[in-house]
N, C-alpha and C positions, 0 to 999 in steps of 0.2 A: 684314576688309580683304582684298580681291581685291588679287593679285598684276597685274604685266604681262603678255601675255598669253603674251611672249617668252620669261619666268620661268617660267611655269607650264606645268608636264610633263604633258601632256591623254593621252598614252599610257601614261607610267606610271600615271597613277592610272585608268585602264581598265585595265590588266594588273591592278593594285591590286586595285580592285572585284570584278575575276575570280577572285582569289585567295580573297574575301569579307573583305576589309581594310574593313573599316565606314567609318575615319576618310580612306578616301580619297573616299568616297561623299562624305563630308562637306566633305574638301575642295574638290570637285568643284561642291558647292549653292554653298558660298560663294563660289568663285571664280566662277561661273556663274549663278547662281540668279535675281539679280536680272536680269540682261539677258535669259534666258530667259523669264520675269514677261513682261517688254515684250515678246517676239517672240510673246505669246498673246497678250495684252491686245490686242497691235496687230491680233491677226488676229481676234479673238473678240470683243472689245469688252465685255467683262466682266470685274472684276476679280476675283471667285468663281471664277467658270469657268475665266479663265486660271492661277491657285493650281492648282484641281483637276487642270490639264494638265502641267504645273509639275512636279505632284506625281508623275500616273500616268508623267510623265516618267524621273523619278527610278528609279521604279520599274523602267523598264526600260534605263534604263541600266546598274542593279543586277543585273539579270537578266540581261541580253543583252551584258555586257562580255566577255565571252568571244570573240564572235562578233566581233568589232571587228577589222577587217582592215587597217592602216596602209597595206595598197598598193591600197586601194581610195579611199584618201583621208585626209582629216585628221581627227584625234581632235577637234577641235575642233566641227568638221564634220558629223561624226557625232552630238553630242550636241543640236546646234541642229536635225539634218533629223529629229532623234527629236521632237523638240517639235514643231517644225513642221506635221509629217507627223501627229499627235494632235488638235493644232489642227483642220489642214484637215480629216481623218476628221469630227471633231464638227462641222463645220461642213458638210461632206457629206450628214453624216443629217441637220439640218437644212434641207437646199435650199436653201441659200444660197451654194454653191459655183457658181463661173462652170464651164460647162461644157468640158473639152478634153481630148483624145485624151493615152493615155499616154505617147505619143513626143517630144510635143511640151511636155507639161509637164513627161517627165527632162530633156529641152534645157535648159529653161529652168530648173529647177531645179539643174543642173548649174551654169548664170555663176555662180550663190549660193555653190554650195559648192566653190569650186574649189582643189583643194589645193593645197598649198606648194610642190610638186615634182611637175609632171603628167606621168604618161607617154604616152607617144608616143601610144597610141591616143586619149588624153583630149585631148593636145594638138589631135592631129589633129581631133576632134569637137570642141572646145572654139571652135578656128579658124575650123569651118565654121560653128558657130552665132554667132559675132560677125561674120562675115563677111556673113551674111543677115540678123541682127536691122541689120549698117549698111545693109542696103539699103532698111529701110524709114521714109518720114515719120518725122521725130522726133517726132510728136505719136503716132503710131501706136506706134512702138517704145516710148513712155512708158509708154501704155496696158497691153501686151503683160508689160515690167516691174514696174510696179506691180499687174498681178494675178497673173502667175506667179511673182514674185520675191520680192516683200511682202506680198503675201496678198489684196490690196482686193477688195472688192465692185467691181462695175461701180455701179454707186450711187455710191460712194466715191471711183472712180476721175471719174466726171463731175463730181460736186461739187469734188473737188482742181483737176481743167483747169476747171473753169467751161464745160462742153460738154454737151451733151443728153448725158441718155442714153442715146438711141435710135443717135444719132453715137460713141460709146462703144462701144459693142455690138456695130454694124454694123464700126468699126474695127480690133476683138478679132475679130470673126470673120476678115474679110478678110485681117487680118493670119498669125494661124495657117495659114490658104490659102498664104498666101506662104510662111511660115517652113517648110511642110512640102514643099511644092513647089522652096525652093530646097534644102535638107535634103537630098531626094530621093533 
């Protein structure tokens, strides 16, 4: 039984882990585990595969709890951009990743994880990128969200609007234009 998420101390049990506290690993799967499941599943579309990410997740969470910087952001945070970020890798070497420049998928992956307590620079950057994702079509801005936020295929993302793909694509491009441009 997962805790609230306001009950549950995601920094202690990374100090935990660090320490090599097994049972904080553990309570980290439980409290976690299943919702993590879905953040693969939903980007991989395999219920195998997202287990195995799941897993190698774990894995470095276990590993890499050391390095876990609290004024970089949320422990919470951290442990979702670990999956996430395994996810999209696998999906990278498969070709199936929509294509976009580094800058602009930290942006956007930044709205996703944005900690509890922002400081000034994040606020600042955080600002400028709501600031510019409002300036664009909300059918655009949808698009932009649902593949740098949520994970979709441009496939995925057409079938959800009921839009061509080709309108999709051309949308995601234009749009990133913009976002780097008002960025700037």
């Amino acid at each position: 039984m997962s805790l609230p998420e306001t009950l549950f101390d995601y920094e202690a049990s990374l100090a935990a882990c660090a320490r090599g506290e097994r049972q904080a690993l553990q309570a980290l799967y439980q409290q976690e585990g299943p919702r993590l499941l879905g953040v693969a599943r939903r980007l991989v579309h395999d219920t195998a595969l997202a287990e195995d990410i799941v897993h190698d997740a774990f894995l470095k969470i276990w590993t890499g709890a050391a390095s876990f910087d609290p004024l970089r952001g949320d422990a919470r945070g951290w442990i979702f951009s670990i999956t996430r970020h395994l996810a999209l890798n696998f999906l990278r070497r498969q070709g199936r990743e929509v294509q976009v420049d580094e800058a602009a998928a930290e942006a956007l992956h930044a709205l996703h994880e944005w900690p509890a307590e922002p400081h000034g620079e994040q606020l600042a950057q955080g600002g400028r990128i709501l600031h510019c994702l409002e300036q664009l079509e909300p059918a655009r801005r949808e698009c932009i969200l649902k593949a740098y936020v949520d994970g979709y295929s441009h496939a995925q993302i057409s079938h959800k609007l009921g839009t061509p793909l080709g309108t999709v694509k051309a949308w995601i491009k234009r749009s990133l234009t913009a976002l780097r441009e008002c960025m700037g």
